[in-house]
C-alpha positions in Angstrom: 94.7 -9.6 75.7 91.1 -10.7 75.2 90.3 -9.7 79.5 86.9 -8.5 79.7 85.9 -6.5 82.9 82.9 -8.0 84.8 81.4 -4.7 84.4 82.1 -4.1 80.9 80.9 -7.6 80.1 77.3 -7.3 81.8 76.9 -4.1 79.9 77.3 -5.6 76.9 75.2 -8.7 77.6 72.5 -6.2 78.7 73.2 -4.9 75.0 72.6 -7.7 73.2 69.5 -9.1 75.2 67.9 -5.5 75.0 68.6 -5.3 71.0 67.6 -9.0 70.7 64.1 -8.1 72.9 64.0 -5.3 70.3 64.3 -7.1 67.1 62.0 -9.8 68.4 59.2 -6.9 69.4 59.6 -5.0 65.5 59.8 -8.5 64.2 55.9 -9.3 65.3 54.5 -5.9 64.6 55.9 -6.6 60.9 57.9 -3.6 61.0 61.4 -2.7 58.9 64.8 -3.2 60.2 66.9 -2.0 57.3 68.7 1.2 56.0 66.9 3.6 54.0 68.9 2.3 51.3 67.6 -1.1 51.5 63.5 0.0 51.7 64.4 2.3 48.4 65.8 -0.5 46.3 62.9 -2.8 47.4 60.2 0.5 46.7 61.8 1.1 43.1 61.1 -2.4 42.3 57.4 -2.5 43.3 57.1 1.0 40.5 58.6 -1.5 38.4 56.3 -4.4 39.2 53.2 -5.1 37.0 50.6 -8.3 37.9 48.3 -9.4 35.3 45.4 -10.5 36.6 42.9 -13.2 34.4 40.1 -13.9 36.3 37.3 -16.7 35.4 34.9 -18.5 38.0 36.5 -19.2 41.4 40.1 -19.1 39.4 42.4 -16.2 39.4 45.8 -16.2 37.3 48.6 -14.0 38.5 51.6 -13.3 36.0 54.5 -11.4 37.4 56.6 -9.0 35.4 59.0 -7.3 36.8 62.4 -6.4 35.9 64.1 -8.1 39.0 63.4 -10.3 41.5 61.4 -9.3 44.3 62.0 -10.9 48.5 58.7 -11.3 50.0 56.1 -9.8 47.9 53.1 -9.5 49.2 49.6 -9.7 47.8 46.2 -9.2 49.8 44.1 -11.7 48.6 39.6 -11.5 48.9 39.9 -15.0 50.7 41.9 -17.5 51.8 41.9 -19.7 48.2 41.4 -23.6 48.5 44.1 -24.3 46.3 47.6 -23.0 45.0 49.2 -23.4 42.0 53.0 -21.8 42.2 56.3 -23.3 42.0 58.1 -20.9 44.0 57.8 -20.7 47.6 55.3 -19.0 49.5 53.2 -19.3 52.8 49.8 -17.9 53.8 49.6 -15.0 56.7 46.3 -14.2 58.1 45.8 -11.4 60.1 42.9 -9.3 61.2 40.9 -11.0 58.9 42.5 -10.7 56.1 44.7 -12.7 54.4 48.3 -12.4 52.5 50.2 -14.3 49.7 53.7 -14.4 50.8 56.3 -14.9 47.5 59.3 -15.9 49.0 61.3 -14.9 46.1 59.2 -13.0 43.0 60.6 -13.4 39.9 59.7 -12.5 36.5 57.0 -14.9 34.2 56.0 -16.5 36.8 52.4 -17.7 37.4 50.4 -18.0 40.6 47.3 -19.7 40.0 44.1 -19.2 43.0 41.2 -21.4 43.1 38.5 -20.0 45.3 
């Protein structure tokens, strides 16, 4: 009932190891593993996306407004700031010398405040 030929099983374990090498090798070179679908729904919310931006001294002031939530928006940022003020999560990327605020999950009114 669940008999799996030895040669029917290696191909598929060379299946899985060669899609798992290939989601591992996108993975690093930040690229998308979705459905067109799934990249437009996540493109029609950055049209809908607007940041205000207050600047004063070494402080910059981020309000989000947007009309849904947005995974993973990202924002290229001058420097890496000293200090972060944000209740959501997010994490810090650099990369080739320049430097990304990850949002885990954007949402609308929130703040992100960026002392430099």
């Amino acid at each position: 009932d669940n008999y799996c030929s030895p040669s029917l099983f290696r191909l598929k374990w060379t299946y899985i190891k060669t899609t798992s090498r290939y989601a591992r090798t996108c993975k690093k070179s930040n690229s998308w593993i979705c459905s067109i679908d799934e990249i437009a729904t996540y493109w029609n919310k950055l049209l809908n996306l607007d940041l205000n931006v207050y600047e004063k001294n070494d402080t910059v002031t981020i309000t989000i407004k947007s009309n849904e939530d947005i995974k993973g928006l990202t924002l290229l940022l001058p420097q890496n700031p000293k200090k972060i003020k944000y209740e959501g999560k997010y994490k810090i990327e650099k990369k080739n010398d320049k430097v990304f605020l990850i949002l885990v999950n954007a949402m609308n009114g929130e703040k992100i405040t960026l002392f430099f």
